[in-house]
C-alpha positions as CSV (number, residue, x, y, z in Angstrom):
1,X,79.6,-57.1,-10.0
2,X,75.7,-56.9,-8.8
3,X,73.8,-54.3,-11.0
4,X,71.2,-52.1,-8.9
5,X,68.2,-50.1,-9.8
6,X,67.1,-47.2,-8.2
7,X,63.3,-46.9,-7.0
8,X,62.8,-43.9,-8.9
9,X,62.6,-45.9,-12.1
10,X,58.9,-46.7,-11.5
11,X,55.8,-48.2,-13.2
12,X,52.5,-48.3,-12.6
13,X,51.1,-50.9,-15.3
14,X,52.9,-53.5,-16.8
15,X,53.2,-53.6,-20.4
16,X,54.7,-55.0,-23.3
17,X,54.7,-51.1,-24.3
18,X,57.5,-49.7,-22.2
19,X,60.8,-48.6,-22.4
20,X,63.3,-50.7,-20.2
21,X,65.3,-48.9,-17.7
22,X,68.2,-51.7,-17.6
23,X,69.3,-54.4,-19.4
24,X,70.7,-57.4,-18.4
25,X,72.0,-60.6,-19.6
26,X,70.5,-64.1,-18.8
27,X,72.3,-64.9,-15.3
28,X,72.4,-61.2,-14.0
29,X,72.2,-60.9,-10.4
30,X,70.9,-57.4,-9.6
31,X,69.8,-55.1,-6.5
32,X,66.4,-53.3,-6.6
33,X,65.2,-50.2,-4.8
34,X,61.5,-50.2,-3.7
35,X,59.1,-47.6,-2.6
36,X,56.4,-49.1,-0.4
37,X,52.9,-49.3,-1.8
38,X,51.7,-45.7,-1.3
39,X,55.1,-44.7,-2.8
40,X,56.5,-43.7,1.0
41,X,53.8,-41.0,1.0
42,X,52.4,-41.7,4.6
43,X,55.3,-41.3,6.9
44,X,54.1,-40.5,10.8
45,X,50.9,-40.9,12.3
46,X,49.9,-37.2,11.0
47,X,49.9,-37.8,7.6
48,X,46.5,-37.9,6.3
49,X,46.0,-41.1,4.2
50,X,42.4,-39.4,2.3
51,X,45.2,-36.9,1.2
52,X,47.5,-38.4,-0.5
53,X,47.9,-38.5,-4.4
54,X,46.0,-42.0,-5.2
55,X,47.6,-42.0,-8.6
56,X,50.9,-43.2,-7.2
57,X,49.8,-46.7,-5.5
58,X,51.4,-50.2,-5.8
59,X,54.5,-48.6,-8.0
60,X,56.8,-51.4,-9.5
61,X,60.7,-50.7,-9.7
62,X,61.6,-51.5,-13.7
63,X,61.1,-52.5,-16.2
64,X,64.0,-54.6,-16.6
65,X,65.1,-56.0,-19.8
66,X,66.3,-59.6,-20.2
67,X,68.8,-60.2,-23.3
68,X,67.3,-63.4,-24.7
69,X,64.1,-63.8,-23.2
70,X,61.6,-64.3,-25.7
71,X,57.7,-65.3,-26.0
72,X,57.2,-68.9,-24.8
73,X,60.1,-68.8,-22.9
74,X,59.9,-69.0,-19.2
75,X,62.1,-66.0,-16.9
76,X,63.4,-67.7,-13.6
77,X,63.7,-65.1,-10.7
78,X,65.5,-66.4,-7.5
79,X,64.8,-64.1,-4.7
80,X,68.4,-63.9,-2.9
81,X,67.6,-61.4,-0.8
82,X,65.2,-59.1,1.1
83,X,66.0,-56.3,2.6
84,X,63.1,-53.8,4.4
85,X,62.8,-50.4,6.6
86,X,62.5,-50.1,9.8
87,X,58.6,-48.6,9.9
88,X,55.2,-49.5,8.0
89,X,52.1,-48.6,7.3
90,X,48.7,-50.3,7.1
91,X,45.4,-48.9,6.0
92,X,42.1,-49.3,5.4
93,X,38.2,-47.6,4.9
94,X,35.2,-47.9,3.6
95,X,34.7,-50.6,0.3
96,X,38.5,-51.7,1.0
97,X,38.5,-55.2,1.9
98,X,36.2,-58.1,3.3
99,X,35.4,-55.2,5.9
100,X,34.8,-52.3,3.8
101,X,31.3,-52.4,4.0
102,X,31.4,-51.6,7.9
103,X,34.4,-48.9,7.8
104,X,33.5,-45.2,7.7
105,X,36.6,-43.3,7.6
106,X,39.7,-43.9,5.7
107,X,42.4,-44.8,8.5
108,X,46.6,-46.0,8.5
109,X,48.4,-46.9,11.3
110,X,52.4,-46.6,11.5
111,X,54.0,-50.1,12.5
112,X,58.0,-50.2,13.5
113,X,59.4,-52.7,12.7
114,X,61.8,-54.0,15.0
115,X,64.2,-56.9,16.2
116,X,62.2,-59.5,13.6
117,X,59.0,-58.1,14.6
118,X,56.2,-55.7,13.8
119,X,55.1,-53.6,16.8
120,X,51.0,-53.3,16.2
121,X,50.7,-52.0,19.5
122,X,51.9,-52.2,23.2
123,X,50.3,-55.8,23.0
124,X,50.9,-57.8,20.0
125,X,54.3,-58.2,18.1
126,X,53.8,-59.7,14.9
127,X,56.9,-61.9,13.5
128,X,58.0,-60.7,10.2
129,X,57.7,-62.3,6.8
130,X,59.3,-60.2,4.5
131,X,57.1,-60.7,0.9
132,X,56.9,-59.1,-2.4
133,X,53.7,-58.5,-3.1
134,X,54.2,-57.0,-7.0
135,X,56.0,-58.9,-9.2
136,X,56.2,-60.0,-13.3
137,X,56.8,-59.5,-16.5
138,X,54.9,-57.8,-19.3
139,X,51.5,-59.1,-20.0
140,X,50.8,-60.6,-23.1
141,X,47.9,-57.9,-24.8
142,X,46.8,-54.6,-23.4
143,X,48.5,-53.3,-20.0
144,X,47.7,-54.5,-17.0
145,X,47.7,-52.1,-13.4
146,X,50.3,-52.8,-10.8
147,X,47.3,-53.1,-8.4
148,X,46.1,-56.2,-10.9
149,X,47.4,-59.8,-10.8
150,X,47.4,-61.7,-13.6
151,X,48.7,-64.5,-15.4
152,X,51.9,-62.1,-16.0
153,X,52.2,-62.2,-12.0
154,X,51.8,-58.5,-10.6
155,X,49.5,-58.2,-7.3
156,X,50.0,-61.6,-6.6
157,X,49.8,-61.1,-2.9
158,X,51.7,-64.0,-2.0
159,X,53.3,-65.1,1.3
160,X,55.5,-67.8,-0.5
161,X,57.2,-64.3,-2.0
162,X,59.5,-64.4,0.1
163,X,63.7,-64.5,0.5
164,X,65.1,-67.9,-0.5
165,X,61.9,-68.3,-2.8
166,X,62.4,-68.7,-7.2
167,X,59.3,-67.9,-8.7
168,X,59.0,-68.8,-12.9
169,X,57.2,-67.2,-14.7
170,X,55.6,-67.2,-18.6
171,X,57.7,-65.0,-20.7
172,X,55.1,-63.0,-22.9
173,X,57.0,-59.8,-24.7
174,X,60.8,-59.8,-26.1
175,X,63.3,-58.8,-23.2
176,X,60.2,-60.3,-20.3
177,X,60.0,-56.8,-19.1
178,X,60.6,-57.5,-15.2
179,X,59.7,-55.4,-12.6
180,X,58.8,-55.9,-8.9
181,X,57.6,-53.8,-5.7
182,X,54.9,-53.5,-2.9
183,X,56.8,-55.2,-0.1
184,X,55.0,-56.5,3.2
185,X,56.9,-57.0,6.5
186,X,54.1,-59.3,7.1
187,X,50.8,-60.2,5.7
188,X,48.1,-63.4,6.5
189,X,46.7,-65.2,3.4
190,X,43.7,-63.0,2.4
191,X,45.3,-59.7,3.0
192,X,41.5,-59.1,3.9
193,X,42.0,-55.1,5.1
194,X,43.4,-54.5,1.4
195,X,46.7,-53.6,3.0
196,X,49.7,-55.8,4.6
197,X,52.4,-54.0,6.9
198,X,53.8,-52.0,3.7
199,X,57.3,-51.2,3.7
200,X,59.9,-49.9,1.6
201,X,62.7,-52.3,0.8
202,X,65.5,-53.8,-1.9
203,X,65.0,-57.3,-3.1
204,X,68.6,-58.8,-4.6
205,X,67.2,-61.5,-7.4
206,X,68.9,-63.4,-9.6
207,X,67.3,-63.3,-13.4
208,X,67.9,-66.1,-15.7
209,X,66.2,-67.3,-19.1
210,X,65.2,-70.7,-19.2
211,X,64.3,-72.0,-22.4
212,X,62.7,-75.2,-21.5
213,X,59.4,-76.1,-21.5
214,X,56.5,-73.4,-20.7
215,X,53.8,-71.6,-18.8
216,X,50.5,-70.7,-18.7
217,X,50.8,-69.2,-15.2
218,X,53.5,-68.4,-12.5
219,X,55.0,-71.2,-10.5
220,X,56.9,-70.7,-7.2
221,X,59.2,-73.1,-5.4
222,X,61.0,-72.8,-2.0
223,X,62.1,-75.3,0.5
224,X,58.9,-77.1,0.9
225,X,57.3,-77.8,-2.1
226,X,56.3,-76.0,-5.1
227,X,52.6,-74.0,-6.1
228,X,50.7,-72.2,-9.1
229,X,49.4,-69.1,-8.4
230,X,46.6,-68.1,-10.6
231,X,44.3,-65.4,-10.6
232,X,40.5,-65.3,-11.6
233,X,37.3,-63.1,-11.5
234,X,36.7,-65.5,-8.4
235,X,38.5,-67.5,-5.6
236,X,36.5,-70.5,-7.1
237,X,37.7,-70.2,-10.4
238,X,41.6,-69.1,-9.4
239,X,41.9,-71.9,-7.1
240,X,40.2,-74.5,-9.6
241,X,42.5,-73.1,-12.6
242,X,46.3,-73.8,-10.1
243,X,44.9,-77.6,-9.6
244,X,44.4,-77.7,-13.4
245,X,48.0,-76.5,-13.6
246,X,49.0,-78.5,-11.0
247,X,48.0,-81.7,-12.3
248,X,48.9,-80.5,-16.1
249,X,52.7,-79.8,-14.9
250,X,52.9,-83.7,-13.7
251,X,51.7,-85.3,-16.9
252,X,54.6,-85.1,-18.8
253,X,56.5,-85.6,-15.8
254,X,55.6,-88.5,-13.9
255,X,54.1,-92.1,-15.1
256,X,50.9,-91.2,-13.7
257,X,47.7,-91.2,-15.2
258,X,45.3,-88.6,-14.7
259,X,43.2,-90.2,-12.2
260,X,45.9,-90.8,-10.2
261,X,47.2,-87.4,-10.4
262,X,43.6,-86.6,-9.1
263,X,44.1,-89.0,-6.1
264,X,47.5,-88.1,-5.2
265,X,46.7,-84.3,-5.4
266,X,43.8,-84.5,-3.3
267,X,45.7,-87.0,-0.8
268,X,48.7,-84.4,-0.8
269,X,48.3,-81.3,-2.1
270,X,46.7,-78.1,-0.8
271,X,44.6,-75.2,-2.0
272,X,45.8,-72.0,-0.4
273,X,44.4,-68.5,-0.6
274,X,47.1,-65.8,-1.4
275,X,44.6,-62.5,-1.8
276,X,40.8,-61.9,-2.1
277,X,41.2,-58.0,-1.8
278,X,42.5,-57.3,-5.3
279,X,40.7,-56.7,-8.7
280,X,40.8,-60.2,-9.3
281,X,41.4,-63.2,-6.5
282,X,44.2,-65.1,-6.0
283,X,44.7,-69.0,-5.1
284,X,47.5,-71.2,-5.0
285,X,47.9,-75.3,-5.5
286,X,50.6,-76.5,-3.5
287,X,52.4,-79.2,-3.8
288,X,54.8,-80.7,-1.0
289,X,58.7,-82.0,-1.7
290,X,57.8,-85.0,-0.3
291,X,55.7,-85.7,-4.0
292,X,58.5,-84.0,-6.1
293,X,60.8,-86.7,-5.2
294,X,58.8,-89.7,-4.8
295,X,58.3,-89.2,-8.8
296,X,61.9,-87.5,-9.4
297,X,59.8,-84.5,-10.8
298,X,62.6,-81.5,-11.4
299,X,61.2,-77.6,-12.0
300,X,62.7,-75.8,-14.9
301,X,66.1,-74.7,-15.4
């Protein structure tokens, strides 16, 4: 039987500190409850976005508990499904986002979201990605906000989020401390106006401890290739710190030597942006299938 969680079991940093709400074993297949990103507080074009309580942003549905997971380890999440509402919200105002600097008023817009597509307005229908844009485990040291990504995962920001998607990630506290929210019906790389097309939703993932090998950052495979997402005090730096990984994560696993890991990665591979909105920015290496099976390189688990 598939556990659930309910979305009122929230957090707002995560931390090695808190008290699980579930507990699961290694394996566990479970359904969870999200609120969107301003916790479902802006629900029709009348709702004043300047009024609503700013304390309750980017909430996280967990913390679950993973029987086995310890430090070192790495916790595989397979995204099985993503389910969303049918209506979002975007926003944006002054200092939020590359355009900030030119907005004077705080202003949301209420999207529907219908028949695979987000209605912006009686012109444009935008084709839905459903993404989660919060999701990890417990940081390793003091907590770290739900609005903050990290090498836990959190605001991560990432398209490649997304159903059919397994992300790994470094396990850093006893149990891994999962938890996961902040879904986007759509959102381009950058999510430059600070917000995607935020919606409500229930992800169905499957968690499973994998005690082979490690991490220093997450790692995310779906049916093209794989990529690490890192995040740094600057794009430069995060997207300079994945090909690091990148490359460090085929040493051991091919017969290449490290200049031709730097040949091949630059021949194949690509830097991506995920976010550059966030408290810290976030860049992705990826690397195609193609690569993966030209060396036989298998991810964890």
């Amino acid at each position: 039987m598939t556990e659930t969680l309910a979305c009122q079991d929230v957090i707002y940093a995560f931390s090695k500190e808190h008290t699980p709400v579930k507990r699961v074993a290694s394996g566990t297949t479970i359904e969870i409850e999200t609120y969107d990103c301003f916790k479902n507080q802006v629900t029709s074009p009348e709702t004043k976005i300047a009024g609503i309580d700013w304390d309750e942003i980017n909430p996280a549905t967990g913390p679950v508990f993973i029987e086995g997971a310890e430090p070192g380890d790495v916790l595989k999440v397979r995204i099985d499904k993503l389910e969303i509402g049918d209506q979002g919200v975007m926003a944006t105002g002054p200092d939020l986002g590359v355009l900030g600097h030119r907005l004077e008023e705080l202003t949301s817009k209420i999207i529907p979201v219908k028949d695979g597509h987000a209605v912006f307005d009686d012109k444009l229908k935008i084709p839905v990605n459903k993404m989660i844009g919060v999701i990890g485990v417990a940081p390793d040291g003091e907590p770290v906000s739900c609005g903050t990504p990290g090498a836990h995962g959190g605001n991560m920001d990432t398209k490649l989020i997304t159903e059919g998607a397994t992300l790994y990630f470094p396990v850093f506290a006893e149990g891994a401390l999962f938890a996961l929210g902040d879904f986007h019906a759509a959102m381009g790389d950058g999510e430059i106006g600070v917000s995607g097309i935020e919606v409500p939703g229930k992800a169905t993932v499957t968690l499973e401890v994998v005690k082979e090998g490690a991490l220093r950052h997450p790692l995310v495979e779906n049916g093209d290739g794989i990529a690490f997402i890192v995040s740094a005090p600057t794009l430069d730096e995060a997207a300079k710190a994945a090909v690091e990984e990148m490359a460090d994560f085929l040493l051991p696993r091919t017969e290449l030597d490290l200049p031709d890991i730097a040949m091949m990665l630059s021949a194949a591979g690509q830097v991506q942006v995920s976010q550059i909105v966030d408290p810290l920015m976030t860049a992705r290496f990826f690397l195609p299938n193609y690569v993966l099976e030209a060396y036989g390189v298998k991810v964890f688990g």
